[in-house]
C-alpha positions in Angstrom: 27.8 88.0 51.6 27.4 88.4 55.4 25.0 91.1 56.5 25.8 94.9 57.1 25.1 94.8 60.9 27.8 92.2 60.9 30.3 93.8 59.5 29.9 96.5 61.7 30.0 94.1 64.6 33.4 92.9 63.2 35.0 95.9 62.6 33.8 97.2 66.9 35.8 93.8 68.1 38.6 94.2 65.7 39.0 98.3 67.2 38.2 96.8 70.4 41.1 94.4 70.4 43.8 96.4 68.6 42.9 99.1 71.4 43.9 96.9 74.1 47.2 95.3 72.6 47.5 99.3 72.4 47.0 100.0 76.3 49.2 96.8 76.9 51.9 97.9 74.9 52.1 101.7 76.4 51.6 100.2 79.6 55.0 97.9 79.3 56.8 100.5 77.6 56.2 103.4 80.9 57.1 100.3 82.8 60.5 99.6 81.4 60.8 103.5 81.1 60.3 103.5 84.5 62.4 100.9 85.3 65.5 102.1 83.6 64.9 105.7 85.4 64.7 104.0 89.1 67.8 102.2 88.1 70.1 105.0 87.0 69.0 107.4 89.9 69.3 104.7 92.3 72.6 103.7 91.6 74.2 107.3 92.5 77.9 107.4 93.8 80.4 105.1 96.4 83.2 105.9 98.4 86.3 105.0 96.9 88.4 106.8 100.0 87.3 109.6 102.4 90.4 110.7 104.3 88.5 113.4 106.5 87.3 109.7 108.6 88.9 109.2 111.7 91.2 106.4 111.7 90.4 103.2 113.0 92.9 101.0 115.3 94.0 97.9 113.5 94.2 94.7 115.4 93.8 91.4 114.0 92.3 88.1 115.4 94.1 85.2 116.6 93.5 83.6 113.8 94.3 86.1 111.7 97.6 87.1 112.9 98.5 83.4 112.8 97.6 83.1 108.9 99.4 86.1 108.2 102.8 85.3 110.4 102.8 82.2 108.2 103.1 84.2 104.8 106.3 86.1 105.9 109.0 83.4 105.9 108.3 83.4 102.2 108.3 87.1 101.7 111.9 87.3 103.9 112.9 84.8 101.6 111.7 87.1 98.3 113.2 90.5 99.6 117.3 91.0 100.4 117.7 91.8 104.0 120.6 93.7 102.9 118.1 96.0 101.6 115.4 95.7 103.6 115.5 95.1 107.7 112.3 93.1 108.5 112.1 93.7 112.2 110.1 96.9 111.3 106.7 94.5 109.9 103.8 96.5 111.0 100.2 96.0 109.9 98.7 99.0 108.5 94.6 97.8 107.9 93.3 95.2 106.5 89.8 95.5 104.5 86.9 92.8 103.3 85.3 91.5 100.0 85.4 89.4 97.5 88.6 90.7 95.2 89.9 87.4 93.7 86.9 85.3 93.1 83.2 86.5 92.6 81.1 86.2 95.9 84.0 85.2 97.9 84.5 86.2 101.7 88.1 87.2 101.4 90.1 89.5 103.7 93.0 91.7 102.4 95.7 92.7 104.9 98.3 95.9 104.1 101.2 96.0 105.9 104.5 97.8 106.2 107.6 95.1 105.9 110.0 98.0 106.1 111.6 101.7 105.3 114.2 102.2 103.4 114.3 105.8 103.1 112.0 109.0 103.5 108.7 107.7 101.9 110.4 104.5 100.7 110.1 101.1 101.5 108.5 97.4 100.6 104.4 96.9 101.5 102.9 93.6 101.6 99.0 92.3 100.6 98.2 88.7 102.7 94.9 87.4 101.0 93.4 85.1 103.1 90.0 82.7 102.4 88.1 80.3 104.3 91.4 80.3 106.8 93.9 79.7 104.8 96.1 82.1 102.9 95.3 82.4 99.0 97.2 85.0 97.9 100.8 86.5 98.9 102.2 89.9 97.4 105.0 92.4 97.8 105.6 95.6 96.3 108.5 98.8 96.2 106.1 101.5 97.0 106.0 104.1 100.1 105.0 104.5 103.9 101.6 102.3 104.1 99.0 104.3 105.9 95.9 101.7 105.6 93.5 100.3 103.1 89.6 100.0 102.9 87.1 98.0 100.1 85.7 99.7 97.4 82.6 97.7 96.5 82.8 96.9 92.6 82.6 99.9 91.0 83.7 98.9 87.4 80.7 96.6 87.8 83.0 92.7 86.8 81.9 90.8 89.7 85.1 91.6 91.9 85.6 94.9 94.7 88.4 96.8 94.3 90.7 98.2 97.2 92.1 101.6 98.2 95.8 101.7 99.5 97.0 105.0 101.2 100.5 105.6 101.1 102.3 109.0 102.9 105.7 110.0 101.3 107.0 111.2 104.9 107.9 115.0 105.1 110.3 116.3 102.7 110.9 120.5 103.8 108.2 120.6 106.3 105.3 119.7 103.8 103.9 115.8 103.0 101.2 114.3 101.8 99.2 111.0 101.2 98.7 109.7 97.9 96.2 106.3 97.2 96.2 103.7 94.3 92.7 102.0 94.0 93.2 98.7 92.8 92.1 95.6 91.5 92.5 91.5 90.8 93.4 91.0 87.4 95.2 87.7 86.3 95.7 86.7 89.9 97.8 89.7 90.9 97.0 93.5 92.7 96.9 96.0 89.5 96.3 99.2 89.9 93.3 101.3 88.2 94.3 104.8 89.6 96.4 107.0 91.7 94.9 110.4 93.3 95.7 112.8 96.1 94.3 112.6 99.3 95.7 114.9 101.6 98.4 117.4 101.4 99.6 119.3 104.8 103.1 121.4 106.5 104.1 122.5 109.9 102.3 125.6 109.9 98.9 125.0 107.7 95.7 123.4 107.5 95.5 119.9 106.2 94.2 119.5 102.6 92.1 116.8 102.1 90.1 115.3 98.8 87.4 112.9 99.4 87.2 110.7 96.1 83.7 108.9 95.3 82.3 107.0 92.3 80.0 106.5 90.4 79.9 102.6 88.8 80.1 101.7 85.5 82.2 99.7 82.9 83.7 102.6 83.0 83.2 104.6 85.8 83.2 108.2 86.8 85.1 109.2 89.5 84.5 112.7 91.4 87.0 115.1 93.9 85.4 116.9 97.0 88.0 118.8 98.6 88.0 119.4 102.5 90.2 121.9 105.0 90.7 121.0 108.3 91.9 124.0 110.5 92.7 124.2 114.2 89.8 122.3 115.6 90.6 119.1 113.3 87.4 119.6 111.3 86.7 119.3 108.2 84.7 121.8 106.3 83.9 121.4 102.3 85.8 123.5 100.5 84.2 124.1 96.4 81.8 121.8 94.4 82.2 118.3 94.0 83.9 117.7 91.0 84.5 115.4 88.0 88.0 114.3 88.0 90.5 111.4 86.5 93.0 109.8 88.1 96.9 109.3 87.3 98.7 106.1 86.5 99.8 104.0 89.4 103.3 103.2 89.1 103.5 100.6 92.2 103.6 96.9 91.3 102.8 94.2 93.1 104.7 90.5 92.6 103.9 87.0 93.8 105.2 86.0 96.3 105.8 81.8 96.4 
């Protein structure tokens, strides 16, 4: 039988070592605690549109306008120019990400192939990828006012896109409206419609400024601004959880 002093000996290690796997074990678990914490605060919110911005002038590159002039032969080909005069083409923004394929350096353009009545008319999307045109789409929808990236907010690898559309002044009051969208199957689907401005011929523009936060599925939230007779913008309320509409646009290939 082994000596009393030994025992005790036996027993300080054994206290000794179950108290470090102890320290070791509270010590990772603060870690990941700590981990997870930085993560959700530092994930906070993007912007999906903010229509108080000042608008940028669109102009393409060379190269650009050449890739996109070679899509429309197919698109005349695609839409009746008994309903639809195509002399009217006019690019309205074009935005950059990777919205097809995952890490891809793609560039969307949004244009206007023509009006057929007061906030009516056919929009186009040219996708275009390592200079050559991968993707060509057409859709019944409104007036095209321009489009920006939205950087993956519903976290699957891809960015969506915001495309503003004005319905034209019906009685002296109009109004822009946007559908966030996104890549699914190969084709623009939308995720979302929401208001973005709202104005008339005698008072101040309306606008909502919509942000995100990302997620599987994520949270979207509604700032609304005024702009009076300077053109500023001043906040108007709390920002504010909000949900968006259906988006009854739909885009087609275009072969």
């Amino acid at each position: 039988m082994p000596c009393r002093k030994q025992i005790l000996c036996a027993v300080r290690h054994l206290n000794y070592a179950l108290n470090i796997m102890k320290t070791r074990v509270l010590a990772f678990a603060f870690a990941v605690l700590a981990g997870c914490t930085l993560s959700v605060f530092s994930q906070g919110t993007v912007v999906v549109h903010d229509p108080t911005k000042e608008a940028v002038e669109v102009k393409l590159s060379a190269a650009d306008q050449a890739l996109f002039d070679s899509a429309l032969p197919a698109v005349k080909r695609s839409i009746s120019s008994e309903t639809c005069n195509a002399d009217s083409i006019e690019v309205a923004g074009f935005a950059d990400g990777a919205f097809s394929k995952a890490g891809a350096k793609q560039r969307l353009i949004f244009y206007q192939y023509c009006q057929t009545g007061n906030g009516f008319g056919w929009v186009g999307l040219v996708l275009i990828e390592g200079g050559n045109v991968v993707g060509n789409y057409i859709s019944e929808a409104g007036w095209t006012v321009g489009v920006n990236a939205v950087p993956d907010i519903n976290q699957n690898g891809l960015d969506e896109f915001a495309l503003a559309y004005s319905g034209g002044m019906h009685q002296g009051q109009g109004g822009v409206g946007v559908d966030l969208m996104e890549f699914a199957g190969g084709i623009p689907k939308g995720i979302g419609w929401y208001k973005a401005e709202e104005f008339a011929d005698t008072e101040a523009v309306a606008a909502w400024k919509l942000t995100a936060k990302p997620g599987a599925v994520p949270v979207f939230y509604k700032q609304k601004y005024f702009s009076g007779e300077n053109s500023k913008y001043r906040k108007v309320g709390a920002n504010a959880v909000t949900k968006l509409t259906k988006v009854n646009g739909k885009f087609t290939a275009v072969k």
